[in-house]
C-alpha positions in Angstrom: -69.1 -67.0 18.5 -66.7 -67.4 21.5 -63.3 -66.9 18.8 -65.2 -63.2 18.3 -65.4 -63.2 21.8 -62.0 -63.9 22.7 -60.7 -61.2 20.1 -63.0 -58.2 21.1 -61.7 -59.5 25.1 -58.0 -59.3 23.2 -58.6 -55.6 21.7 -60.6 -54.4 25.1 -57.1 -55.9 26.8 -54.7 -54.0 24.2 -56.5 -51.0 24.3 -56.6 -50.4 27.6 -52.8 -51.2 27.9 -52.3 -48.3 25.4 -54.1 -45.8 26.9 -52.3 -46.7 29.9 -49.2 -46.7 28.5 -49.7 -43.3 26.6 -50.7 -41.2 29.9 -47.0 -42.2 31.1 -45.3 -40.9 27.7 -47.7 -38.2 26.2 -49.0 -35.1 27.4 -51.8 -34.7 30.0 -53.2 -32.2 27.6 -53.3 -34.4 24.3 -54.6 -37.4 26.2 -57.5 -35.4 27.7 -58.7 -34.2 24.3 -58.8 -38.1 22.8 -61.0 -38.6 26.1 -63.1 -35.6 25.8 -64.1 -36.4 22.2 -64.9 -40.1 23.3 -66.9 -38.7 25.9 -69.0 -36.3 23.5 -69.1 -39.2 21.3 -70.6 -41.4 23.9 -73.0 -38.8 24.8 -74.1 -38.6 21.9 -74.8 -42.0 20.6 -76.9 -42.5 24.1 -78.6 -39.1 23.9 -79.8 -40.1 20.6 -83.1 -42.0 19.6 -82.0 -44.6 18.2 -82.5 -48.4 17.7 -80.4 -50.4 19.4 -78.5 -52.0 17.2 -77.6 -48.6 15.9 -76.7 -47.2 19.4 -74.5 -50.1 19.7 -72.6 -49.6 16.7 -72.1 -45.7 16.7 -71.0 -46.9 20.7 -68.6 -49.1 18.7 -67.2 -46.4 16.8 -66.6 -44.0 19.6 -64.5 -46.8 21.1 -62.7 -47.5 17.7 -61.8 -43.7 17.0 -60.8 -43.8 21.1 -58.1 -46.3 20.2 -56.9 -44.6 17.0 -56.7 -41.4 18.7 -54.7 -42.4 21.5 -52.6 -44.9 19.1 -51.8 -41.8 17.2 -50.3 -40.2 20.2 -48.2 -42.8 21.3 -46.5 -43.1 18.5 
């Protein structure tokens, strides 16, 4: 349990570096659409009546697609 813990504290880290990093070398306008759809995403997944167990994985997946979009851009 605390190995999990250390690497989901690792990919929080790395993910906020890169979103960091990409608002210095990508364009406002790309950036804002990866946070836009994270935030419909979120919105979503909390409007939604769900379990919780299900609103914690669809959070999940708003976060993971977050760090592929913005992945994409900075590359």
């Amino acid at each position: 349990m605390k190995t999990i813990s250390i690497v989901l504290i690792g990919l929080l880290s790395l993910t906020l570096m890169l979103s960091s990093a990409t608002m210095v070398f990508a364009s406002p306008a790309d950036v804002d659409g990866c946070y836009d759809n994270h935030q419909r995403c979120t919105e979503r997944a909390l409007m939604g009546d769900y379990g919780f167990i299900k609103t914690t994985l669809m959070l999940t997946a708003c976060d993971v697609a977050l760090f592929s979009c913005v992945v994409a851009i900075s590359i």
